[in-house]
One Martini backbone bead per residue (centre of mass of N, CA, C, O) as a GRO file, in nm:
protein
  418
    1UNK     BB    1 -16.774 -12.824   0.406
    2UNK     BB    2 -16.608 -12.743   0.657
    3UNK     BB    3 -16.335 -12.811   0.537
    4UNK     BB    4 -16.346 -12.628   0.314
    5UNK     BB    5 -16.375 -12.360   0.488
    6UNK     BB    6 -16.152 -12.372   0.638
    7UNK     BB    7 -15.943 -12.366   0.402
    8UNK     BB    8 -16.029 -12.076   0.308
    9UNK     BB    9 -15.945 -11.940   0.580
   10UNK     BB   10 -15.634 -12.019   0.544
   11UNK     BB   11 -15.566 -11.917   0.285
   12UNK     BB   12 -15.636 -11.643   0.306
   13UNK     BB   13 -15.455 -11.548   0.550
   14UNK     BB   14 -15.184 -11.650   0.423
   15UNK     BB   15 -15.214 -11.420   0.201
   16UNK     BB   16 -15.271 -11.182   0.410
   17UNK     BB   17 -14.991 -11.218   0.517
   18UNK     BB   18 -14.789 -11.200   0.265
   19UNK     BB   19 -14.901 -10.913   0.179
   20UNK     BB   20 -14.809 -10.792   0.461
   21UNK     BB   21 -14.504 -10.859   0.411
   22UNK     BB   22 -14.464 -10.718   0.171
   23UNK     BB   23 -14.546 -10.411   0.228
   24UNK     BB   24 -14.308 -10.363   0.407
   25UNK     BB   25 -14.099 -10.433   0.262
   26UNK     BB   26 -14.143 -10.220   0.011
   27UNK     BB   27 -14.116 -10.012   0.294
   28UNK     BB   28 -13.853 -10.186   0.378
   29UNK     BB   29 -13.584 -10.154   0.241
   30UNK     BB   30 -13.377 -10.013   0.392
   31UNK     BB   31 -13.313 -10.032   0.748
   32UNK     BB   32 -13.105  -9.808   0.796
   33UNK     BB   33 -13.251  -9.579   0.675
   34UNK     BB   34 -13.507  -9.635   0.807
   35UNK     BB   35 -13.395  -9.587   1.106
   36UNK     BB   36 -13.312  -9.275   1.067
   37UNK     BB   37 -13.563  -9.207   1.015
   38UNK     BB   38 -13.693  -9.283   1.310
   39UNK     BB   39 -13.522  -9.059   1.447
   40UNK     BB   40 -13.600  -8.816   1.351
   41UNK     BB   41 -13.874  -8.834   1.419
   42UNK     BB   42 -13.812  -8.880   1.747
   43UNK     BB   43 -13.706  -8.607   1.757
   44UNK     BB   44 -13.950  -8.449   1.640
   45UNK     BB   45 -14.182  -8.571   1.813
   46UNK     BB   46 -14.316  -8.856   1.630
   47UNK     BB   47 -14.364  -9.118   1.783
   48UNK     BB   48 -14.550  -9.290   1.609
   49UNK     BB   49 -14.384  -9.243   1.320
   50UNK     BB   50 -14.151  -9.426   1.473
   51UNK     BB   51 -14.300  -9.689   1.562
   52UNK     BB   52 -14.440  -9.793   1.317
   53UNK     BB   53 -14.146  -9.822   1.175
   54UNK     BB   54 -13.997 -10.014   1.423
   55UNK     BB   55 -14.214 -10.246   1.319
   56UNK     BB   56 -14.119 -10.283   1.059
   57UNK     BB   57 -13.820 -10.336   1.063
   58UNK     BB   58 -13.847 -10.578   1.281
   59UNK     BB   59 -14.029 -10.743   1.072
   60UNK     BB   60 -13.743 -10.804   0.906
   61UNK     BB   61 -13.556 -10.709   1.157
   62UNK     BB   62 -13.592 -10.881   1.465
   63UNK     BB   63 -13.214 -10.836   1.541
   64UNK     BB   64 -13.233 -10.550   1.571
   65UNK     BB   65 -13.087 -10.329   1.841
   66UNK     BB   66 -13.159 -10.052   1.778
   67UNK     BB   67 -13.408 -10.023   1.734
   68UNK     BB   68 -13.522 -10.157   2.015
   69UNK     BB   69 -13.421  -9.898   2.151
   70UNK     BB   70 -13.539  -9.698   2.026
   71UNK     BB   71 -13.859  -9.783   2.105
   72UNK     BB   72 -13.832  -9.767   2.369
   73UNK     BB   73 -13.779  -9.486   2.403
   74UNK     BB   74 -14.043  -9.377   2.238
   75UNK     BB   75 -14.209  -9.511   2.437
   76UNK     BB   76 -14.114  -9.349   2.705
   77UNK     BB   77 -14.212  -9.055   2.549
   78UNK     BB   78 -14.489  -9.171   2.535
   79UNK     BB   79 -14.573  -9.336   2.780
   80UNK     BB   80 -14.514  -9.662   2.778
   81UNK     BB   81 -14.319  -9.778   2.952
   82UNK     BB   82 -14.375 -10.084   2.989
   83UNK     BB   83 -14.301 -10.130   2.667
   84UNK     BB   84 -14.017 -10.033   2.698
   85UNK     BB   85 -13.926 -10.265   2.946
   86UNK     BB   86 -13.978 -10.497   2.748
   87UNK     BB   87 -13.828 -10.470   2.525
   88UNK     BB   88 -13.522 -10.422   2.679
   89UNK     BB   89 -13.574 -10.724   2.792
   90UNK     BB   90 -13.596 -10.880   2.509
   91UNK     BB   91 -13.319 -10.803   2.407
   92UNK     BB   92 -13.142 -10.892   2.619
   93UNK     BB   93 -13.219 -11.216   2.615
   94UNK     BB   94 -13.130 -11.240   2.314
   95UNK     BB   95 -12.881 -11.031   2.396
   96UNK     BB   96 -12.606 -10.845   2.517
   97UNK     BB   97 -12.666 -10.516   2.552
   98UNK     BB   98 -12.574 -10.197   2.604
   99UNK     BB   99 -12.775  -9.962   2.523
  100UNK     BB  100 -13.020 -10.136   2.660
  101UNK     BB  101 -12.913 -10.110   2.962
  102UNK     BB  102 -12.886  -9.824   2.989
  103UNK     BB  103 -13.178  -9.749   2.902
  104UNK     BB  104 -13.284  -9.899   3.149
  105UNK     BB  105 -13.112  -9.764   3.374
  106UNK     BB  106 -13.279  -9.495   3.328
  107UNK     BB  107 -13.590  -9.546   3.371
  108UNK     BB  108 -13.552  -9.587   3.642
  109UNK     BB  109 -13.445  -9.380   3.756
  110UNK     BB  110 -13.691  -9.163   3.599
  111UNK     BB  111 -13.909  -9.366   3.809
  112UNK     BB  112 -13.765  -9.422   4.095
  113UNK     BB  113 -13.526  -9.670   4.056
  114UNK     BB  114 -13.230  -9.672   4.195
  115UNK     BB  115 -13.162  -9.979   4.242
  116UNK     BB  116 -13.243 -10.094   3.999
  117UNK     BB  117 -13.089  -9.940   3.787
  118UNK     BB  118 -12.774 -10.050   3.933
  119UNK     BB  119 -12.859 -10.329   3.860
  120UNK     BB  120 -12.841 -10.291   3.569
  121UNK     BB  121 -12.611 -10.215   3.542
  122UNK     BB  122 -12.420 -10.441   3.679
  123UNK     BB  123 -12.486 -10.610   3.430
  124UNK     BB  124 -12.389 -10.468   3.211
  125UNK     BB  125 -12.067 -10.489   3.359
  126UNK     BB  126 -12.036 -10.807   3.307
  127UNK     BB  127 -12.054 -10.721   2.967
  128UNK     BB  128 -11.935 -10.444   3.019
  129UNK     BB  129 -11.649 -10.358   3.168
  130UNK     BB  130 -11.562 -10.070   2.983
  131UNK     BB  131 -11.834  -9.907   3.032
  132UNK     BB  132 -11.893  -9.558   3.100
  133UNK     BB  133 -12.214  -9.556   3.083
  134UNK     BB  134 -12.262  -9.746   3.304
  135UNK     BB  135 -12.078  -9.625   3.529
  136UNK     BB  136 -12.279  -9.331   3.513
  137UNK     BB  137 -12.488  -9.473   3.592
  138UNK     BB  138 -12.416  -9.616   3.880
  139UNK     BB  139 -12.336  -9.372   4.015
  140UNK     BB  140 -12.625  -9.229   4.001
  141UNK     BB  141 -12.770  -9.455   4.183
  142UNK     BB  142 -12.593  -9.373   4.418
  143UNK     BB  143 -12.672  -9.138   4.478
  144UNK     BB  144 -12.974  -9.153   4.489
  145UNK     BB  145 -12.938  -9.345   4.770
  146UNK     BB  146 -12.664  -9.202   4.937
  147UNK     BB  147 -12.370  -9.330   4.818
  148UNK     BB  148 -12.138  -9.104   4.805
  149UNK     BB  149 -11.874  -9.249   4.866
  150UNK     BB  150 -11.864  -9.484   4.630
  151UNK     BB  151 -11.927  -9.303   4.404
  152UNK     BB  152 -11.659  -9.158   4.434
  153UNK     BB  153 -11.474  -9.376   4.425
  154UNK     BB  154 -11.535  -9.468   4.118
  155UNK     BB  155 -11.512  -9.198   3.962
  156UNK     BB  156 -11.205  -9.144   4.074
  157UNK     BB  157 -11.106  -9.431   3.940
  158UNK     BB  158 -11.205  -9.340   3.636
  159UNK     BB  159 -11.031  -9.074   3.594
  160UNK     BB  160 -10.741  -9.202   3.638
  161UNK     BB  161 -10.773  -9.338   3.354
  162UNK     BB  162 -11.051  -9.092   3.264
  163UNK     BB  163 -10.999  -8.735   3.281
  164UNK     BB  164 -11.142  -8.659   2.973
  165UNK     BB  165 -11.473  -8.673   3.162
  166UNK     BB  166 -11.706  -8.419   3.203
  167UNK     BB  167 -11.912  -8.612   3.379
  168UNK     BB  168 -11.745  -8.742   3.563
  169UNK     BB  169 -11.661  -8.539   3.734
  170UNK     BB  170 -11.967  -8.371   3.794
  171UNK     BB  171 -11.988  -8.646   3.989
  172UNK     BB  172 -11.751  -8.623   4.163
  173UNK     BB  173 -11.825  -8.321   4.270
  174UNK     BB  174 -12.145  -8.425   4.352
  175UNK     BB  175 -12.032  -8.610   4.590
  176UNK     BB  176 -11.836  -8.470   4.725
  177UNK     BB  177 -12.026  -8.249   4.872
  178UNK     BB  178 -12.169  -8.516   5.016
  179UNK     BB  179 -11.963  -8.751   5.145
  180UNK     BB  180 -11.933  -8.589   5.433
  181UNK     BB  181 -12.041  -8.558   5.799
  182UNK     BB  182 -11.772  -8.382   5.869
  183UNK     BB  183 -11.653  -8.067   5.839
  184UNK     BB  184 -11.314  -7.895   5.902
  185UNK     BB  185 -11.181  -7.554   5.936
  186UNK     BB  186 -10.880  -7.345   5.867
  187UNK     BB  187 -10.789  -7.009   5.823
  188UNK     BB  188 -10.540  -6.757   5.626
  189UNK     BB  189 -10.522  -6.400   5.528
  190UNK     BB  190 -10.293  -6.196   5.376
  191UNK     BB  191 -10.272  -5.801   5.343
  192UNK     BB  192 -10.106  -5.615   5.136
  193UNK     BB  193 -10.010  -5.237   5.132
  194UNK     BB  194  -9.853  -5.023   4.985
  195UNK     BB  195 -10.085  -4.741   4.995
  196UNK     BB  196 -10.368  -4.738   5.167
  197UNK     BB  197 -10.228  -4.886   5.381
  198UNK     BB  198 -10.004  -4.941   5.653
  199UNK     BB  199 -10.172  -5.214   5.756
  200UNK     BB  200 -10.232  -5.496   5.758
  201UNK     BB  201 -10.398  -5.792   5.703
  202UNK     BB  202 -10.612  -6.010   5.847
  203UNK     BB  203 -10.744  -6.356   5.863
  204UNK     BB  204 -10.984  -6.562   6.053
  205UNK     BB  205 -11.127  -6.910   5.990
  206UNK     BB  206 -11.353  -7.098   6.147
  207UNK     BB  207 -11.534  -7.459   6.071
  208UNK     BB  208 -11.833  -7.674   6.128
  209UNK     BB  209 -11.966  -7.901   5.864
  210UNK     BB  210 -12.289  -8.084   5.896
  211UNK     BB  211 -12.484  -8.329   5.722
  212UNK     BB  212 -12.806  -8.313   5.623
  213UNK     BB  213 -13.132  -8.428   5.504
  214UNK     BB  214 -13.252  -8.099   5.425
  215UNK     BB  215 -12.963  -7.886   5.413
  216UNK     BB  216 -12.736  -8.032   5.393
  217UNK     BB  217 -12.463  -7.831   5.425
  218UNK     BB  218 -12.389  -7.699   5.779
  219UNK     BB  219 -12.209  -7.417   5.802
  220UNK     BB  220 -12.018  -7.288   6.097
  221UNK     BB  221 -11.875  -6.926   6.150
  222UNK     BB  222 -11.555  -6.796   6.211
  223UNK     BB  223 -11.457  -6.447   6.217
  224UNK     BB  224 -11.103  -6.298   6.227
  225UNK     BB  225 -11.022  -5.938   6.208
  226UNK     BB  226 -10.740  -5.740   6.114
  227UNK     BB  227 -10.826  -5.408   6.039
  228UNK     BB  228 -10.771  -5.075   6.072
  229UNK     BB  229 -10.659  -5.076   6.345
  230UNK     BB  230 -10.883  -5.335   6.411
  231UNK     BB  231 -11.087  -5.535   6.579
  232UNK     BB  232 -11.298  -5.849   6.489
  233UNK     BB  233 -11.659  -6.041   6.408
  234UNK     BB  234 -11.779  -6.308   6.247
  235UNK     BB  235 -12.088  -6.464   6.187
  236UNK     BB  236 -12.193  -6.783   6.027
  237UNK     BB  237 -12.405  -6.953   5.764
  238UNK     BB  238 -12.437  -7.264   5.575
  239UNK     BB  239 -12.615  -7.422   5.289
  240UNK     BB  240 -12.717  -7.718   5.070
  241UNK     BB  241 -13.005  -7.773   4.945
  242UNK     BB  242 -13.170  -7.962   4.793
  243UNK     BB  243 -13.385  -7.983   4.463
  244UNK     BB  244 -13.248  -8.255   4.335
  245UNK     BB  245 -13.070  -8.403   4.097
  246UNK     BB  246 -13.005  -8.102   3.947
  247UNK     BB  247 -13.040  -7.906   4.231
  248UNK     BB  248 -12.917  -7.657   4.430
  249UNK     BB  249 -12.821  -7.460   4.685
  250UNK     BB  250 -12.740  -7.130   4.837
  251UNK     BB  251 -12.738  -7.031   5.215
  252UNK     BB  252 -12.667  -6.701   5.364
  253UNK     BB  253 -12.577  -6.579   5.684
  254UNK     BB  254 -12.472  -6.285   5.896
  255UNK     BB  255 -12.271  -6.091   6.158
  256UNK     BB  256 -12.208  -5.810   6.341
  257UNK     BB  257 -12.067  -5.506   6.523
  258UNK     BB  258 -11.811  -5.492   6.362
  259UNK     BB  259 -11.708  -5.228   6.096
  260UNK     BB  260 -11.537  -5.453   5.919
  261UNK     BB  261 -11.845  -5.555   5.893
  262UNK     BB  262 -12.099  -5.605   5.839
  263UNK     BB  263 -12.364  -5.667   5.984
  264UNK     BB  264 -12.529  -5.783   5.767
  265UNK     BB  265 -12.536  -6.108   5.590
  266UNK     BB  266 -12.653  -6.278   5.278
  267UNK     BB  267 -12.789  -6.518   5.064
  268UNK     BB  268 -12.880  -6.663   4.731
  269UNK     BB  269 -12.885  -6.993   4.540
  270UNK     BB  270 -12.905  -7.119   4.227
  271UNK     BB  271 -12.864  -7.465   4.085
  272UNK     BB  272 -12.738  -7.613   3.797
  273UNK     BB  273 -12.752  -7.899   3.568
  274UNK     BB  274 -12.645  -7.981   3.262
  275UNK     BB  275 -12.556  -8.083   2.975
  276UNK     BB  276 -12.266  -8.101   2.894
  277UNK     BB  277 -12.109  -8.014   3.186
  278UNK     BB  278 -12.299  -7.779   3.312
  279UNK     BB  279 -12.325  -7.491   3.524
  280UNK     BB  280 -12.588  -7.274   3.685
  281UNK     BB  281 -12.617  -6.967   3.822
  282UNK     BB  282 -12.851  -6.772   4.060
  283UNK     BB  283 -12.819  -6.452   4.238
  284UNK     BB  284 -12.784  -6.280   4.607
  285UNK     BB  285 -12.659  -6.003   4.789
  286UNK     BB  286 -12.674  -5.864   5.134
  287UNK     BB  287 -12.521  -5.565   5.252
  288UNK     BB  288 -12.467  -5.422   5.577
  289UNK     BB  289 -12.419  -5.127   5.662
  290UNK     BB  290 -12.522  -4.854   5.669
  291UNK     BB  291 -12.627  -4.980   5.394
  292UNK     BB  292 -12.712  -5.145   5.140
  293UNK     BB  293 -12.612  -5.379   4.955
  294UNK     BB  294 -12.664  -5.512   4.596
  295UNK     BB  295 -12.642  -5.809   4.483
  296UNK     BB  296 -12.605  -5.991   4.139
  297UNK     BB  297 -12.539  -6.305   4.040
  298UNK     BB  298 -12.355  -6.545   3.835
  299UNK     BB  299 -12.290  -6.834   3.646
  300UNK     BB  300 -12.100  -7.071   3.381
  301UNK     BB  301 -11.998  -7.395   3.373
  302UNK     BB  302 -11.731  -7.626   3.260
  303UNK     BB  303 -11.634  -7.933   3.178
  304UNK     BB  304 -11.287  -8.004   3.039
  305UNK     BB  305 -11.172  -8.301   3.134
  306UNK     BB  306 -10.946  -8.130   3.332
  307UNK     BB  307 -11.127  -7.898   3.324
  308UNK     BB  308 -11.288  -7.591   3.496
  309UNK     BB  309 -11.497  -7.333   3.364
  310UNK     BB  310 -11.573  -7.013   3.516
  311UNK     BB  311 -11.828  -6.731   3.487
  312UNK     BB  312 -11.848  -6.431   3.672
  313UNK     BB  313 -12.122  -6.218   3.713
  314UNK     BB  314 -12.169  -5.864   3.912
  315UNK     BB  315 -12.439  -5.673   4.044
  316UNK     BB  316 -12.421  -5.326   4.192
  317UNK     BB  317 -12.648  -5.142   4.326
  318UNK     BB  318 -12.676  -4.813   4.298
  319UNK     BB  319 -12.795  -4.609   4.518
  320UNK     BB  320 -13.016  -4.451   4.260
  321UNK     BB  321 -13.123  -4.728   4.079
  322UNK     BB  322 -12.995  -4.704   3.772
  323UNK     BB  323 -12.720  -4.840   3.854
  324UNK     BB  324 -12.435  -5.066   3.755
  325UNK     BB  325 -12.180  -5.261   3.886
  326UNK     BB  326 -11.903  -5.396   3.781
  327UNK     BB  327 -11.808  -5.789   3.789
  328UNK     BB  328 -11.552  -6.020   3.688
  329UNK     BB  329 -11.468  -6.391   3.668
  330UNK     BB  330 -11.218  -6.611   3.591
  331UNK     BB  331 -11.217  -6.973   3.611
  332UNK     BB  332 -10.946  -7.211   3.610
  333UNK     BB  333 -10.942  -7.575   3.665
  334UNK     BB  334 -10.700  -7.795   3.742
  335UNK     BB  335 -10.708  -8.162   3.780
  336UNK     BB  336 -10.553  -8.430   3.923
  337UNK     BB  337 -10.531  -8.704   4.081
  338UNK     BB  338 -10.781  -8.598   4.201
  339UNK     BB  339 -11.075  -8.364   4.275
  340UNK     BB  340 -10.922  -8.265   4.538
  341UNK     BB  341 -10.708  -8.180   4.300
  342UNK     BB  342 -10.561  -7.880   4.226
  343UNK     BB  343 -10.573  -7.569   4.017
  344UNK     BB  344 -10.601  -7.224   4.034
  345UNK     BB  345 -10.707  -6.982   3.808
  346UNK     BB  346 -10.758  -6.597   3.852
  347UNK     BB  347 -10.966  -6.344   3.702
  348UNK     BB  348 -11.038  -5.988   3.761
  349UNK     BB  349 -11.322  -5.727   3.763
  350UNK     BB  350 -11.382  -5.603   4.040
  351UNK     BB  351 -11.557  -5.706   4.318
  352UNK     BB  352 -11.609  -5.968   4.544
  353UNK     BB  353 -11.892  -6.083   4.751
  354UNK     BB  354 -11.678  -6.325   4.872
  355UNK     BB  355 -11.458  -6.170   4.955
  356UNK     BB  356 -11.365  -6.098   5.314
  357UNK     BB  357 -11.147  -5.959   5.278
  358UNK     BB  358 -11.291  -5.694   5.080
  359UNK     BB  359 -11.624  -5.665   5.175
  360UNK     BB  360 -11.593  -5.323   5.241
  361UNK     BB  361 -11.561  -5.192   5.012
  362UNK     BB  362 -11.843  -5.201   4.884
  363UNK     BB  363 -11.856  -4.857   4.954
  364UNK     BB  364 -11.681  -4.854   4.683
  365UNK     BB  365 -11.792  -4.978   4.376
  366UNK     BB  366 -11.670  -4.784   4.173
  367UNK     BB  367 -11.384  -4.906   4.184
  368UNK     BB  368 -11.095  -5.014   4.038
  369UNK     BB  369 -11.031  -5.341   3.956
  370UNK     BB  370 -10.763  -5.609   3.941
  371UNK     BB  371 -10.699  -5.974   3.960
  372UNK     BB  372 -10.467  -6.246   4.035
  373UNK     BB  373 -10.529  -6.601   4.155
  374UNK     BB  374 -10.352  -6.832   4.295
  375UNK     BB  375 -10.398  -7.196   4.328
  376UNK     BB  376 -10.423  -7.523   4.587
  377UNK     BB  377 -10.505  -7.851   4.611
  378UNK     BB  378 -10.445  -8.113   4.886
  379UNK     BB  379 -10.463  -8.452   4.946
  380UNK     BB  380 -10.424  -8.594   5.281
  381UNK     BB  381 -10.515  -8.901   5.361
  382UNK     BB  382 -10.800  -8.886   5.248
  383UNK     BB  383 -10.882  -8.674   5.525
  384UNK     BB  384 -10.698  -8.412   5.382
  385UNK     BB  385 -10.695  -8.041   5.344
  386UNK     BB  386 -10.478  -7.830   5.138
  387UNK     BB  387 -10.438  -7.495   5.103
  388UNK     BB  388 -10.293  -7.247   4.865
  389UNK     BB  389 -10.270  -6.887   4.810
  390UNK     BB  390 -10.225  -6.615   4.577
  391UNK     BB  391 -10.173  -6.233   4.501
  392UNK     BB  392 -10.331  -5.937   4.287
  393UNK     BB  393 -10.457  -5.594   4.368
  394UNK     BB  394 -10.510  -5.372   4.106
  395UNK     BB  395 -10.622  -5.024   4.235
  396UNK     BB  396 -10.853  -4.801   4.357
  397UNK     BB  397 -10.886  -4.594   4.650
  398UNK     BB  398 -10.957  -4.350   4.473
  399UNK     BB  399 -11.090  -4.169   4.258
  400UNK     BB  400 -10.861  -4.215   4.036
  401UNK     BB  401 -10.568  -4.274   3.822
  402UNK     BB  402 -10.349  -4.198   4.057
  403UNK     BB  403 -10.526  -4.411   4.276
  404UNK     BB  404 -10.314  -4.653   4.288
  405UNK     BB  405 -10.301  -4.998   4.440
  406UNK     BB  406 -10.183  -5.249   4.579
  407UNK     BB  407 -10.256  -5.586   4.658
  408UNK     BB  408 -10.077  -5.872   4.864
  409UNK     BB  409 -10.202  -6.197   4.869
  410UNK     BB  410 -10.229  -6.492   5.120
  411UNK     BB  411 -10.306  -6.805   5.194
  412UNK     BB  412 -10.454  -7.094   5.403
  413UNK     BB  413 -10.573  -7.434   5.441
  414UNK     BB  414 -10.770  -7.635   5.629
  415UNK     BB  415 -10.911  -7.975   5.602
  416UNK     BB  416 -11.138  -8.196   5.760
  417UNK     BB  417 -11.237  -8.537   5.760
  418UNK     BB  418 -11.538  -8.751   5.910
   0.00000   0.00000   0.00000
């Protein structure tokens, strides 16, 4: 009798089995479109009946590794890391697959774990060396160790290959900003006026910046100016403290004693990055003379190929505090052969902020001006940086459509990288 009993429950059982994979089947006739139904669900943050469709199509089709991957993510949104983890490695282990590993690189990084992250893109591109997306992850987690150098290595000469990735350069840019632990510079420029002045304007600035653990690059300046025949100086510091893996800061402080600088300069931004190599920036700056100008900034900037294109709108709080004077810059860089090297035009309408030869103006901000300048910058043997500018500000300098001159300005500048 137990033999009987044993043998009907083995029956039931196989049956029981074969109508669940009936089931299946007859609910995944097309695996492919299975598939897109299950994606659609994963991206409307359906997660549970995403993932129950990627278990059922996975039971008709064990070896889909789309599918593997679509599950391992949407477990991953799900909270349920550790399976995520697992699916990826049972994926990777019975074929290498591209998709898998970097899948698996992301989830690292994103759990903290840049190191293992690093590791897993390094498996990925021994079975896909030409992958730019393992690259890129590769790239991230060197980043995240503070492997600046490297980072920026791998990125620039993935660049001079293809030049057309405007993630790979996004990165390449933050690596290069963090890059040297001690960075000299000194520049010099030069403004003729027409009409306005008499005399030329000069600005010498000469500065030291070293890379800090906890404030970024910190970079101490001294400004020497002759203007309205006049000489002065002015002191600053700059720092560009992280914020996270995608956003960093901009803070500046300055002084001064001679009238030809404001008495004291300050500002604040902060900086993001978003997908599609966009970077987005919102601040304010206070100059201060006689009184106060308060000025408020942001930018928007994309990477597109070798361009970067960045739109920059300033207004600047008008006396009586009921309006504002408004300023704007359109920015195009095209980059060369490393992300040192590019050419920069700029266009613009009313006053910039951070332009010091010009920031005395901003005594008379509703005075009307356009500018465009063009500029270039060669990196020469590696730790040498050269850069020249020149243009032209045609405007108002005292209010009135009769009172306007021209501003024809050029300068230069070094920069040591060590």
């Amino acid at each position: 009798m137990k033999h009987i009993a044993s043998f009907f429950k083995i029956l039931i059982f196989t049956l029981l089995f074969f109508f669940r994979i009936q089931e299946i089947s007859s609910q995944v006739e097309n695996v492919d479109s299975a598939f897109q139904t299950a994606r659609t669900l994963a991206f409307s943050s359906k997660y549970n009946e995403s993932i129950s469709l990627c278990k059922k199509i996975l039971a008709k089709s064990p070896k889909y590794q789309d599918v593997q991957v679509l599950l391992g993510r949407v477990y991953f949104w799900n909270n349920q890391t550790d399976s995520a983890v697992f699916i990826f490695s049972e994926s990777i282990k019975s074929k290498p697959y591209e998709d898998a590993y970097i899948a698996l690189s992301d989830i690292k990084r994103w759990t903290n774990k840049p190191a293992e992250a690093q590791k897993i893109s390094e498996e990925g591109l021994f079975y896909f060396p030409a992958s730019t997306e393992l690259f890129v992850r590769k790239i991230k987690a060197l980043i995240d160790l503070n492997n600046y150098e490297k980072s920026y290595q791998i990125a620039d000469s993935l660049l001079t290959k293809n030049n057309s990735s405007p993630e790979l350069r996004q990165l390449a840019e933050s690596a290069k900003r963090k890059m040297s632990k001690n960075l000299f510079a000194v520049s010099y420029d030069y403004d003729y006026f027409d009409k306005q002045f008499k005399d030329p304007w000069h600005l010498v600035s000469v500065s030291y910046g070293r890379l800090t653990k906890y404030l970024g690059r910190v970079t101490a300046r001294v400004n020497l100016a002759d203007r309205f025949a006049s000489a002065g100086s002015q002191v600053e510091m700059d720092a560009y403290p992280s914020l996270g893996k995608k956003m960093y800061a901009y803070i500046n402080a300055g002084y001064s004693s001679d009238y030809i600088f404001p008495t004291y300069r300050s500002g604040v931004s902060v900086y993001r990055n978003f997908t599609q190599a966009f970077e987005g920036e919102l601040g304010v700056r206070v100059l201060y003379f006689s009184k106060a100008a308060i000025l408020y900034v942001g930018s928007i900037g994309k990477y597109y190929g070798r361009f970067w294109f960045s739109l920059r709108p300033t207004f600047i709080a008008a006396e009586n505090g009921n309006r504002f004077s408004q300023s704007y810059s359109m920015i195009t860089r095209y980059y060369l052969k490393t992300s040192f090297d590019y050419l920069t035009f700029t266009a613009g309408y009313g006053l910039s902020p951070d332009d010091r030869s010009r920031e005395s103006l901003l005594q008379n901000p509703d005075l009307k001006s356009f500018r465009i300048t063009l500029a270039a910058q060669k990196l020469i043997k590696g730790t040498n940086i050269v850069s020249l500018s020149g243009g032209i500000v045609r405007g108002e300098y005292i209010q009135g459509s009769r009172n306007i001159g021209d501003d024809i300005f050029c300068g230069v500048s070094y920069q040591k990288m060590f």
